[in-house]
DOFIDREN-111748 format. One record per residue: residue in three letters; y, x, z of N, C-alpha, C, O in turn. Coordinates in pm, 1 decimal, decimal comma, m for minus. Layout:
<volos>
[ALA; [Y; X; Z]; [Y; X; Z]; [Y; X; Z]; [Y; X; Z]]
...
</volos>
This chain:
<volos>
[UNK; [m2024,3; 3980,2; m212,0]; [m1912,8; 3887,1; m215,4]; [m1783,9; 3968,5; m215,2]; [m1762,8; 4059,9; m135,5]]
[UNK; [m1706,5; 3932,2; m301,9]; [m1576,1; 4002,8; m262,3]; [m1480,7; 3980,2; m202,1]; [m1441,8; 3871,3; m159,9]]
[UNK; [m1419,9; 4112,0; m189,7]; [m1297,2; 4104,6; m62,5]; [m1194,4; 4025,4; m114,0]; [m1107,6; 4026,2; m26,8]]
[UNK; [m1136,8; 3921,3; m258,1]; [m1101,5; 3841,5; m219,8]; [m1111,2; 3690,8; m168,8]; [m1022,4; 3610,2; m140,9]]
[UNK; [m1236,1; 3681,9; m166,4]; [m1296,6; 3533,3; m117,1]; [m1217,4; 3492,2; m3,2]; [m1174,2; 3581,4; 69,8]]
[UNK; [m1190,0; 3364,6; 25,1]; [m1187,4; 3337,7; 103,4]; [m1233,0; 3236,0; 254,5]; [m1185,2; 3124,7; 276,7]]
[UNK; [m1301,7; 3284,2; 315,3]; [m1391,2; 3200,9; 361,1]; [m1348,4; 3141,0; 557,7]; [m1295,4; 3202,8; 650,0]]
[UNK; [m1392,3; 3028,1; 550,2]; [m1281,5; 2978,7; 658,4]; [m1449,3; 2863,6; 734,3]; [m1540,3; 2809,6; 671,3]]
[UNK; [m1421,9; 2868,9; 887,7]; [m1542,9; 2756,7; 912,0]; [m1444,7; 2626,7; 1018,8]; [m1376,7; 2638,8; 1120,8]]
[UNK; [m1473,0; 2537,4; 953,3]; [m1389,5; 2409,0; 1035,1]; [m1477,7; 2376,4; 1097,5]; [m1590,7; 2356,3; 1052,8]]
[UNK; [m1433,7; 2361,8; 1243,7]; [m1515,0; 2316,5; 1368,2]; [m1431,3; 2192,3; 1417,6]; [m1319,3; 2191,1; 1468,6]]
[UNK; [m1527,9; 2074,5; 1384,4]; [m1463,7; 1929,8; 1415,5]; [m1561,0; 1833,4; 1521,8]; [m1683,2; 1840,6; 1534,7]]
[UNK; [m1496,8; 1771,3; 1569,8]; [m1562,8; 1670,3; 1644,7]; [m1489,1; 1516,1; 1589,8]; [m1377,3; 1477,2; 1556,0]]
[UNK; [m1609,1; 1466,8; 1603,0]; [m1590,0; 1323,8; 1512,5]; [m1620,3; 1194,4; 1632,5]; [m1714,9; 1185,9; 1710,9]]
[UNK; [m1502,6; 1100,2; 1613,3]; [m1558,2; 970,4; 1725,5]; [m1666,1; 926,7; 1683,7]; [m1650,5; 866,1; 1577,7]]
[UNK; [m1761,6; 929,5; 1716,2]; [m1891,8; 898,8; 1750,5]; [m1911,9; 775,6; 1728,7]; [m2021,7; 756,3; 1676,5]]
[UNK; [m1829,6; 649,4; 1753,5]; [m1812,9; 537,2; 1684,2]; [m1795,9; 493,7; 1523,9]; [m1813,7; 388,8; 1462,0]]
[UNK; [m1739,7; 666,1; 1478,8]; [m1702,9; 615,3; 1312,4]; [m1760,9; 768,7; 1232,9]; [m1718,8; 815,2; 1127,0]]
[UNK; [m1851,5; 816,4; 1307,9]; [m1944,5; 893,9; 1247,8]; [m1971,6; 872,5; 1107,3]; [m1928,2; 944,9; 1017,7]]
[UNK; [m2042,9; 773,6; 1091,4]; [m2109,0; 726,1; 918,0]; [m2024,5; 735,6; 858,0]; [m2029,8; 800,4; 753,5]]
[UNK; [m1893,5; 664,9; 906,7]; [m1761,1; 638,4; 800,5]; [m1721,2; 780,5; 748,3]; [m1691,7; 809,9; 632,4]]
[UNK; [m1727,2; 875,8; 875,1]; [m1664,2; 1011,6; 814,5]; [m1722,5; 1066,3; 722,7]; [m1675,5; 1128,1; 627,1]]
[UNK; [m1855,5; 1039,0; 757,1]; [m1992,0; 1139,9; 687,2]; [m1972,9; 1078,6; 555,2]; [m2019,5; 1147,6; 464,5]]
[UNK; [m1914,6; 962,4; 516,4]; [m1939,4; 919,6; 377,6]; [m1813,5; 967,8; 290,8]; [m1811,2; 975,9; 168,0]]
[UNK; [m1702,8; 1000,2; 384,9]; [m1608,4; 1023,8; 311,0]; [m1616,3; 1187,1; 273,5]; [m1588,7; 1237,0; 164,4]]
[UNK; [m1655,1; 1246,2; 376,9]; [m1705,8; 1406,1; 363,8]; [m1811,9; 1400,8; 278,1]; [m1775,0; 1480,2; 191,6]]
[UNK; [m1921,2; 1359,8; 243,2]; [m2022,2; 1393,9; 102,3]; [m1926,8; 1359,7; 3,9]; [m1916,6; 1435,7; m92,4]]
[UNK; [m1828,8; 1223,2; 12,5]; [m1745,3; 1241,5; m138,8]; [m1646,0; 1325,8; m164,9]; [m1607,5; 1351,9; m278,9]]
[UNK; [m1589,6; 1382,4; m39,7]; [m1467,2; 1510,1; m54,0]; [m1609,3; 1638,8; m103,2]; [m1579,5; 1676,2; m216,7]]
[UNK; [m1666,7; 1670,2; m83,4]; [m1723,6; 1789,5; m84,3]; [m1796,5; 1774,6; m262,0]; [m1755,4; 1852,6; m347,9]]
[UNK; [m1893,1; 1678,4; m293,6]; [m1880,1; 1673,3; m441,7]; [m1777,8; 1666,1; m543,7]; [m1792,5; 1701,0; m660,9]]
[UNK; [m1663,4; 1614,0; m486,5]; [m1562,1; 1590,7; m579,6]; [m1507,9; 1769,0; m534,0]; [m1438,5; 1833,4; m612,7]]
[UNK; [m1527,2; 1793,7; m476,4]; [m1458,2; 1981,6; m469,2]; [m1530,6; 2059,1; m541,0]; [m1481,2; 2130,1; m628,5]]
[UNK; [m1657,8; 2056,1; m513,7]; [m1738,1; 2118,9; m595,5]; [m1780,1; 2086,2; m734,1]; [m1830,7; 2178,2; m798,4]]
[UNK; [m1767,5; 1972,3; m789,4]; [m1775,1; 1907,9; m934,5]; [m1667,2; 1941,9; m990,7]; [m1679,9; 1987,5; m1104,3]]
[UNK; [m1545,7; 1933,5; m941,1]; [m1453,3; 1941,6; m1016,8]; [m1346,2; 2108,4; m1016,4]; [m1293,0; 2160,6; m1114,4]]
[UNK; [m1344,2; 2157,3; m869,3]; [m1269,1; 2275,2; m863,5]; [m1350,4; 2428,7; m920,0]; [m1439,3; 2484,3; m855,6]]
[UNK; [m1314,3; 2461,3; m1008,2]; [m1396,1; 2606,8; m998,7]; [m1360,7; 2706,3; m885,4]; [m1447,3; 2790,1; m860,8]]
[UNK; [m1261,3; 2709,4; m822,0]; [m1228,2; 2766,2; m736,9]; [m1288,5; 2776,5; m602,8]; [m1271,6; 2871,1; m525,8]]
[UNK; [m1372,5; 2653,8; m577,2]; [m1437,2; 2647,2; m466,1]; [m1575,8; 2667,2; m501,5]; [m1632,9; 2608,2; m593,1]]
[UNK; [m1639,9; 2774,5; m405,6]; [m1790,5; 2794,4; m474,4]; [m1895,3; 2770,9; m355,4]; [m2014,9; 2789,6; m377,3]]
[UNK; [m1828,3; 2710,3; m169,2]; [m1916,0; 2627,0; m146,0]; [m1887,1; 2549,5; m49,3]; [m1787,0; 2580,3; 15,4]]
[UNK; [m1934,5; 2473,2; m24,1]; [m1865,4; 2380,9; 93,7]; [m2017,1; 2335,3; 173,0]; [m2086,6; 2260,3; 104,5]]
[UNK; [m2068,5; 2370,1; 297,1]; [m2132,9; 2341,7; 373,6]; [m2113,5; 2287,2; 482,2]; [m2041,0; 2331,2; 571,4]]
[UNK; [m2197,3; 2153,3; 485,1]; [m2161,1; 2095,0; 629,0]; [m2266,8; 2055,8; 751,2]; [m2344,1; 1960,4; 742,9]]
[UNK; [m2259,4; 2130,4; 847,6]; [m2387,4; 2095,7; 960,7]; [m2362,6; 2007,2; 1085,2]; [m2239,5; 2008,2; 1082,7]]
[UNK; [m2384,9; 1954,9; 1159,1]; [m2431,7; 1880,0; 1269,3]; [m2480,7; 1945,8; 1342,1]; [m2554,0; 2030,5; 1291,0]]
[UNK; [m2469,7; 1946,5; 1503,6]; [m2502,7; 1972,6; 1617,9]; [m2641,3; 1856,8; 1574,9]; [m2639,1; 1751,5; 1511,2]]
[UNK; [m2742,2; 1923,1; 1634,0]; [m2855,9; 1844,8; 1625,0]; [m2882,8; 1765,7; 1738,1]; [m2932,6; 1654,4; 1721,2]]
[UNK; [m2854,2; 1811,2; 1863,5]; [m2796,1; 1652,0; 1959,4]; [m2670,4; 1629,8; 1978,3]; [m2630,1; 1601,4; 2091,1]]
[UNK; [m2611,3; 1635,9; 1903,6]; [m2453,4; 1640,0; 1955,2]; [m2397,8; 1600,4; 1753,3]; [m2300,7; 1662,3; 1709,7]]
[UNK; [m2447,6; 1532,8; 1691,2]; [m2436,9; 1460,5; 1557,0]; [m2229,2; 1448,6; 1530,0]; [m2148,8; 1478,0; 1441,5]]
[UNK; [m2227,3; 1404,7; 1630,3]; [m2027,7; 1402,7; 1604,9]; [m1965,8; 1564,3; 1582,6]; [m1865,1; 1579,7; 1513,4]]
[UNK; [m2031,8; 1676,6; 1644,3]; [m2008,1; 1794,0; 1634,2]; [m2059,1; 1866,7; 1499,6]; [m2175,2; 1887,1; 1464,1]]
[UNK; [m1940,1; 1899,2; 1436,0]; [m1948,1; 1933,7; 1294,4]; [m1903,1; 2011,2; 1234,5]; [m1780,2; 2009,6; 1241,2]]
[UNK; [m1980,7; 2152,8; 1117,8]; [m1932,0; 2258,2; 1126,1]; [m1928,1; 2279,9; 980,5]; [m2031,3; 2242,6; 924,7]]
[UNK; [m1839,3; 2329,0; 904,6]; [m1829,7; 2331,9; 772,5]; [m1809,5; 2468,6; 738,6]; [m1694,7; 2497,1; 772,8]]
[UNK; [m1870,2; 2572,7; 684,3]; [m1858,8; 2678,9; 622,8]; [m1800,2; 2645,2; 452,8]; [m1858,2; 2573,3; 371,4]]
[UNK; [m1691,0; 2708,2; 434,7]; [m1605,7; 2636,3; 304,0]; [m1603,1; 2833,1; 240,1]; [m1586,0; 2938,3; 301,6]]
[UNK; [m1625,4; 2806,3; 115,3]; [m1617,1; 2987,6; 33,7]; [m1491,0; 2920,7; m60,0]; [m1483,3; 2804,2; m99,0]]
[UNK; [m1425,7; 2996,5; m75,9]; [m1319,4; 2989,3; m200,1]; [m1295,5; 3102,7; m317,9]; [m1245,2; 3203,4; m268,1]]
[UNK; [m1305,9; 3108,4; m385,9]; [m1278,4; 3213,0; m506,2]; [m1126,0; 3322,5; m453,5]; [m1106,7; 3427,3; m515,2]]
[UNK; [m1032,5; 3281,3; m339,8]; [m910,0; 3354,0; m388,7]; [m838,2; 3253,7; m287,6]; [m874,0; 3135,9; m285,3]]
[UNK; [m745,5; 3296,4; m211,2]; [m635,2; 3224,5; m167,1]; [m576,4; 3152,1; m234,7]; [m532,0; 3052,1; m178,3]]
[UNK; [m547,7; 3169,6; m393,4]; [m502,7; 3073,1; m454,9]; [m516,0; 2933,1; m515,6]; [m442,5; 2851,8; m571,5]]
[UNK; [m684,5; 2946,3; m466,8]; [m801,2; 2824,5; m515,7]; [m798,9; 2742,1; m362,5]; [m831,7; 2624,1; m349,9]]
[UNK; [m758,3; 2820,5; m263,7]; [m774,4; 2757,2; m106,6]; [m660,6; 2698,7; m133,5]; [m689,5; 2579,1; m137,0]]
[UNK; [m529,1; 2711,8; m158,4]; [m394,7; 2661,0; m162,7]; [m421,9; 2531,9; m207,4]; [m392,0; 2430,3; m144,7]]
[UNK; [m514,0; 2536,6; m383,3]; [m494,9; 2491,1; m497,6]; [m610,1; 2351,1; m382,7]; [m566,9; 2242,8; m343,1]]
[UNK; [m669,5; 2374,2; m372,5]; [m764,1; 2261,5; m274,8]; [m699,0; 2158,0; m166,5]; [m682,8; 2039,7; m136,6]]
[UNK; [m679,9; 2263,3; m138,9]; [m565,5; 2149,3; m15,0]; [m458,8; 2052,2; m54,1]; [m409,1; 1964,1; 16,0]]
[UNK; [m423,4; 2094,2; m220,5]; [m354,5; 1983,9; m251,9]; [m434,2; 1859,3; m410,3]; [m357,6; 1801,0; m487,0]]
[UNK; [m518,9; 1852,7; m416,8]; [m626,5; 1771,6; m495,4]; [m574,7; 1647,2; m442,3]; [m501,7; 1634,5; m344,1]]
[UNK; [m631,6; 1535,4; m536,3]; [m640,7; 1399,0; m487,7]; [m762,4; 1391,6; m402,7]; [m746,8; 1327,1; m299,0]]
[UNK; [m857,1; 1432,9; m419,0]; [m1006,8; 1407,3; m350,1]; [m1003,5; 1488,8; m163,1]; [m1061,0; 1439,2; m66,3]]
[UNK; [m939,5; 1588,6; m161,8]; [m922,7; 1634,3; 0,0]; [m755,0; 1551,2; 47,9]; [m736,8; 1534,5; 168,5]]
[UNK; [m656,5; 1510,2; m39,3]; [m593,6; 1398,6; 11,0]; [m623,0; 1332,9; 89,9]; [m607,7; 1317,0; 211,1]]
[UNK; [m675,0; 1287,2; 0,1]; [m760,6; 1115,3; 22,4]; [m905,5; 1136,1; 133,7]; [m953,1; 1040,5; 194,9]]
[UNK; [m958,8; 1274,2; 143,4]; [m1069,4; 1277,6; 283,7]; [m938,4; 1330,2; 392,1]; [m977,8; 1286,8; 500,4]]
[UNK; [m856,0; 1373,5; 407,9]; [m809,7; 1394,8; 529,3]; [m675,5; 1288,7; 561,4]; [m626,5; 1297,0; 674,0]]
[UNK; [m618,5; 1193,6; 467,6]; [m611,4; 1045,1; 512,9]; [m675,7; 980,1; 590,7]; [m647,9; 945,0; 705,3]]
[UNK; [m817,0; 951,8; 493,2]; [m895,5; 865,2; 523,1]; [m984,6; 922,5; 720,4]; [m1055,1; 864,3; 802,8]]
[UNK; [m938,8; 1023,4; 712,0]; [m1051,1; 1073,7; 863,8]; [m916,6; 1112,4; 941,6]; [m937,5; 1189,5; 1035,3]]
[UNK; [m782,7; 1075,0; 922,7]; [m716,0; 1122,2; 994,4]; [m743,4; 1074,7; 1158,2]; [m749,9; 1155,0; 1251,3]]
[UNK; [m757,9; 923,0; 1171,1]; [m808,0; 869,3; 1287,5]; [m920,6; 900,3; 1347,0]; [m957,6; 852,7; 1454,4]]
[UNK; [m1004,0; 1013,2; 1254,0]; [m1172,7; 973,7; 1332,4]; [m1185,5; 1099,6; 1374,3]; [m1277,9; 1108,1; 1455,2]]
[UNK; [m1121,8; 1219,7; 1349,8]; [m1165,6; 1290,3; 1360,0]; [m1068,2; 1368,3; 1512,7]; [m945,3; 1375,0; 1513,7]]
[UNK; [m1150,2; 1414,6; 1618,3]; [m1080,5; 1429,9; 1773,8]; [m1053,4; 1557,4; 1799,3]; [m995,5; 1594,3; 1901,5]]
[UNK; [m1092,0; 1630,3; 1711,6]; [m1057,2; 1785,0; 1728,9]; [m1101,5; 1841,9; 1596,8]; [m1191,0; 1795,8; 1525,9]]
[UNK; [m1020,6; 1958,1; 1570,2]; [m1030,2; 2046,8; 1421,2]; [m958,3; 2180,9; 1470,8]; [m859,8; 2215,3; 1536,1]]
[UNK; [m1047,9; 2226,9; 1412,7]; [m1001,0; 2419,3; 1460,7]; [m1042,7; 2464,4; 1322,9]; [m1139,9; 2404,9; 1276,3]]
[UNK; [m986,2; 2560,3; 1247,8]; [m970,3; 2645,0; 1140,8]; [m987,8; 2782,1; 1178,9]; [m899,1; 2828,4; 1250,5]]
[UNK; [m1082,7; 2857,1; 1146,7]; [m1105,5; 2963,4; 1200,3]; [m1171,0; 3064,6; 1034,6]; [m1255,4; 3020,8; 956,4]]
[UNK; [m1112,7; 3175,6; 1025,7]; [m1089,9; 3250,7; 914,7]; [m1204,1; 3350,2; 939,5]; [m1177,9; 3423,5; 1034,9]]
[UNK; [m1335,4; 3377,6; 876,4]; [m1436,2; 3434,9; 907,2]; [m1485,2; 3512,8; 780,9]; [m1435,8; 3470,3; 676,4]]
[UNK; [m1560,8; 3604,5; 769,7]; [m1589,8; 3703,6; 758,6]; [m1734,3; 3681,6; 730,6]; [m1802,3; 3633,9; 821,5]]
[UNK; [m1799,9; 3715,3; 596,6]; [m1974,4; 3684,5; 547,9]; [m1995,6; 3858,5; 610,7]; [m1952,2; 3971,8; 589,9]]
[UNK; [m2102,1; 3778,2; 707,2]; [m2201,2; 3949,4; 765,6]; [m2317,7; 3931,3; 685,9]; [m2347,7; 4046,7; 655,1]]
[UNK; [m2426,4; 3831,7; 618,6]; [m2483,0; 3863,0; 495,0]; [m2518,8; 3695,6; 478,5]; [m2570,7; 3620,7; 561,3]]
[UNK; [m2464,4; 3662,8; 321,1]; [m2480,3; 3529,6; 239,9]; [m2601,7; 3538,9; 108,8]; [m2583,5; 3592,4; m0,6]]
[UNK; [m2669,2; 3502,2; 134,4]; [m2747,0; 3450,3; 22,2]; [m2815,8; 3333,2; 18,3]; [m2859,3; 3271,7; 115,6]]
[UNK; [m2827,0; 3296,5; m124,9]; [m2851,6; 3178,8; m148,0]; [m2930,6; 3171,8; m306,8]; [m2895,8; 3249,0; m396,2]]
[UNK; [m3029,8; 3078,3; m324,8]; [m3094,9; 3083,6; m483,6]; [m2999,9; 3057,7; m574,1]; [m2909,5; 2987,4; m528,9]]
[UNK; [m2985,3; 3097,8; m714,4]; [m2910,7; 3042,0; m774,2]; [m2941,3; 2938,1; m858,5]; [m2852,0; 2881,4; m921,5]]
</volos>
């Protein structure tokens, strides 16, 4: 992977009451990023396996300039509108691949 990627993991907690709602708006922010941006090459999202509101997204970007270029889309607009209420904590944390692979 190269040193200009840029790779970032969002650590969120979600009200637990509007869980589904988020989760539906996050599968459509994350296809519409990946269908449409070349710049973004992945967007992963996990769950605490008892703890389902606790949610961790490993995001890869081509370049700081594709991370910029993302944050302003209609499709991550419109998911961080739409979850502005649901979501109870968000931390951005700038990380570093110690080893990524994946099939192609």
């Amino acid at each position: 992977m190269s040193g200009k990627h840029v790779l970032r993991m969002a650590e969120l907690e979600v009200d637990p009451a509007q869980l589904d709602a988020y989760c539906a708006l996050l599968a459509e922010e994350i296809e519409a990023s990946i269908s449409l941006e070349a710049g973004v090459l992945s967007l992963n999202a996990v769950a605490f396996k008892d703890s389902p509101h606790r949610i961790r997204i490993l995001e890869v970007y081509e370049s700081r300039e594709a991370y910029e270029a993302h944050l302003q889309t209609p499709h991550f607009l419109k998911y961080k509108d739409g979850t502005m209420n649901m979501v109870t904590s968000l931390t951005l944390v700038d990380v570093e691949p110690v080893m990524m692979r994946s099939k192609p």
